[in-house]
Structure formats: C-alpha cells, structure tokens
N, C-alpha and C positions, 0 to 999 in steps of 0.2 A: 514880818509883813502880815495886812491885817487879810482875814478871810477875803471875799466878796461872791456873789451869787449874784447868776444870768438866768430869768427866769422865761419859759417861753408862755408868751400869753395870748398869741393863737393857735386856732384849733385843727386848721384846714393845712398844715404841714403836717407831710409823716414826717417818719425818722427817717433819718440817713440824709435829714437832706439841709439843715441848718449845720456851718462848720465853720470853726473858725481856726483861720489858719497864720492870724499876726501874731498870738501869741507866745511868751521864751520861756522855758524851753519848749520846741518846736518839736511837738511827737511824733509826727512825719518822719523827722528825718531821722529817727534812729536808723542804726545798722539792720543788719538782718541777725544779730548777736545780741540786741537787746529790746526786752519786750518793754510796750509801752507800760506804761502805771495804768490801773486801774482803781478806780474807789474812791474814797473817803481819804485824804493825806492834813495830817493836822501835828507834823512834828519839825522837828529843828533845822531839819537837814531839809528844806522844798527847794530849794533850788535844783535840786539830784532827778526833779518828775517831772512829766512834760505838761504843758498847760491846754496845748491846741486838742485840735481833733474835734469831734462829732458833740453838737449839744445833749443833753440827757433830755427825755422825754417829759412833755408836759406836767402838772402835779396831780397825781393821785389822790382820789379822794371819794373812796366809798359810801356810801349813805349810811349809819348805823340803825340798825334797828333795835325796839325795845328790849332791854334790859331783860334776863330771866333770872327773877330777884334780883342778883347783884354782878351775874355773870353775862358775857357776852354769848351770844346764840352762834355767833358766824367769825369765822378769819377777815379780819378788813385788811386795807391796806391807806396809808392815805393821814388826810390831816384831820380829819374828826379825829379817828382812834387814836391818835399821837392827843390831841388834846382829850379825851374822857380819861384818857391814860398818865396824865398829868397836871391835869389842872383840877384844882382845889375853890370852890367858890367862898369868897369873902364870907366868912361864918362858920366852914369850917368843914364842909361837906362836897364829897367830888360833883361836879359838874351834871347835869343829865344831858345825855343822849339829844335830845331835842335843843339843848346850849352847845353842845359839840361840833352839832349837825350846820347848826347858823352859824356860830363862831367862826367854824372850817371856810363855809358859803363865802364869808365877809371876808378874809383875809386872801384869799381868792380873788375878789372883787377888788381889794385895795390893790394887786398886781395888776390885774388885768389892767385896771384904769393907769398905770404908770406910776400913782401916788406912791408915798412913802406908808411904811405897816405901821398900823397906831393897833396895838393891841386890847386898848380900853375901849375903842370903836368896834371891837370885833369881839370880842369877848361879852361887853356891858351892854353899851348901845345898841347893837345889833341882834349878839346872843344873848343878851336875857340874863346875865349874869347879876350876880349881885354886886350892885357899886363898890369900888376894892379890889377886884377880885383882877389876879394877875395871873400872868406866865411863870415868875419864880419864887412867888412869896404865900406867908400865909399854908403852906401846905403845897404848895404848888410845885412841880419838879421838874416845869420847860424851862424853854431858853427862846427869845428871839432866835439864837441862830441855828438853831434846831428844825424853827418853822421855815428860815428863811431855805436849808439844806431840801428841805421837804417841796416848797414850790419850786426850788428850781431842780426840781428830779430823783432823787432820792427818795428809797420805798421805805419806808417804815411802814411794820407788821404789825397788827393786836392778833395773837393766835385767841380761837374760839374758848370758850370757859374760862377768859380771864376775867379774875374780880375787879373789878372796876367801880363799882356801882357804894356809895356809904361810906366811902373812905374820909379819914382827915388828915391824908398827906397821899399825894401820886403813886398809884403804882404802881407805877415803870414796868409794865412787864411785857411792853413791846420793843421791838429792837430795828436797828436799822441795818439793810443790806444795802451798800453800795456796790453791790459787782453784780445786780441781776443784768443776763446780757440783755436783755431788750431796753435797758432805761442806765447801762452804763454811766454813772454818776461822780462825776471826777471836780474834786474841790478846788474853784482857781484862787488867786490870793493881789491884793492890789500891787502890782508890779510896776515898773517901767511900761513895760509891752500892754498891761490891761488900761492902763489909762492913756496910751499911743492910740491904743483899740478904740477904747472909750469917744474919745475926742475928735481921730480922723480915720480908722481902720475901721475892720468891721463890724464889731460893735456899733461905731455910730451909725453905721450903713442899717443894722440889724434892728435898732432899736427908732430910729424915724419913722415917724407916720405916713413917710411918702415914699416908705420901701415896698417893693410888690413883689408878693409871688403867683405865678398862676392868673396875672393880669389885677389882681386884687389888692389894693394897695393897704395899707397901715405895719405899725409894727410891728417884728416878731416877736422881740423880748423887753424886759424891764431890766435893769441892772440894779443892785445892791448893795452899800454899803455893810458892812458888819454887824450895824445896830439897825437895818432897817430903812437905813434912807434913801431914796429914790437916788442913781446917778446920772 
C-alpha cells in the first residue's frame, strides 16, 4: 500500500486536539499489553501498526540564517534546512539560504491553499532557483515524499556547523525524528479505512471548508497522495 500524508493547515488548533479515530488498525483499542506504534513505519509487515490516534503537529519551519562560509550558524529544524540540505541548483551548486528560505515559504503555501505540491513552483518560480533545478536530480538528494512527511509533522534536524553551503551533490547531513513527543509523527498508508476516512469519515469532516473549530470555520487539514496530489 502506497504512503499518504494528512497535513494540518491551520494554525489556531493546539495538539491534542485533531484525532482520528475511523482508521484500521484502530490504536485505541489495543490491550493494556501492547503499546501503540510510534514513528516513521515504512516496511512490509503495516498491517501489524495502528493508523488512528492524535494528528502530528503542524510543519516546522525555522527561518535560516546566513551561511558562515559554508557552514550553518544554528540547529534548525524544519523544511528550509531539509531543502539547503538537499537540494542542488540546476548548474551544479547547493541552493542559498535565501532559495531555501522561499522554496520552504511556497510549499507551505501550496498546503495551506489545499492544491497539489508542484515543486518547480516552489523551488524555480518562487524560490529563485535555477530553471531545472529539482528535488532528486542533478545533485539533488530529496524526495517529494520526504517534503510531504515533513508538512505533515515530522522534525527533521540541520544540526549547527553543517556544511551545507558550495556543494555539487546534498549533503544529507540532517536526519529525521519521528518519535519527538510533542510532534508524535506516525506514517498512514492508503487503505481501505483512509479512503472510507477520506470520502465519508473524518477526514472528510477534517478537511471541509465548513468544518469549525472554536466557532471559526474552514479546514484543518490537506490530505496527500504519494507523489504529492491533493485528495
């Protein structure tokens, strides 16, 4: 089954408080003998983890600041550092700081608004990149579904002093935690029950423009395809 990602794209929910509870396996109902799954699950055996329970927190997304030479000044966390940490501009050189910063902004933007990720809009168009320039090619070391883990809640880290900066291929030298507790980030995958969710459960409920919380009506989240497409 293929991934998918539920992303949350307002601001004015804490945590604890988006759940969803159509999806199988149902992590609620474990025993008191076994514990739910937590993290990142991407192997053969998913049917064995549970899919419900608590959405992961909005997308991280630190500001990066100037380069010192080639190194980062600061720990980010977020989708700039995942792209300066990755991404290779058409020509042959990493990304700057200020393409990261908007790249990150825009893919951001393409969630919030509900649309599908066009990473040439968010990278080229927006950020400043060189026409060409992609998420896996060329030098480049992302992944759409890497970006897509990341909007919908998943930290990835650039620790401080990483070279980043003159490269002509990613380098990777930030990593991803799915089990920080406050942003608990658990991978669902297109099932029966996600697309029951989708259609007439809570999902659809979740993602309507005329779902309200707090009296305030519009969406909470976006849903995703694998590759990126709005569902």
């Amino acid at each position: 089954m293929a991934n998918v990602y539920v992303c949350r794209i307002r601001t004015d929910i804490p945590a604890g408080t988006l759940q969803l509870t159509d999806l199988r396996p149902n992590s609620s109902q474990y025993s008191i003998y076994q514990a739910p799954s937590r993290g990142y699950i991407d192997s053969a055996s998913k049917s064995a983890y549970g899919q419900s329970g608590y959405l992961a927190l909005r997308v991280e997304n630190d500001t990066l600041a100037a380069l010192s030479g080639t190194d980062t000044v600061a720990s980010y966390n977020g989708l700039a550092a995942y792209l300066i940490d990755n991404v290779i501009a058409n020509g042959g050189v990493t990304i700057t700081v200020t393409i990261a910063n908007a790249a990150a902004a825009a893919f951001i933007a393409q969630a919030d608004a509900g649309g599908d990720l066009d990473a040439n809009a968010a990278l080229v168009t927006t950020g400043g990149a060189a026409a060409g320039t992609t998420l896996n090619t060329g030098g480049s070391t992302g992944s759409i579904a890497e970006v897509l883990a990341i909007l919908a809640g998943a930290r990835y880290n650039l620790p401080s002093g990483s070279t980043v900066g003159g490269l002509a291929a990613g380098a990777d030298l930030g990593s991803f935690d799915y089990m920080v507790d406050d942003r608990a980030y658990r991978q669902l995958w297109d099932s029966n029950a996600f697309q029951s969710s989708l259609n007439q459960g809570d999902l659809s409920a979740l993602k309507n423009a005329a779902w309200s919380y707090d009296s305030t009506a519009g969406a909470a989240v976006v849903c995703y395809s694998a590759t990126g497409t709005a569902l």
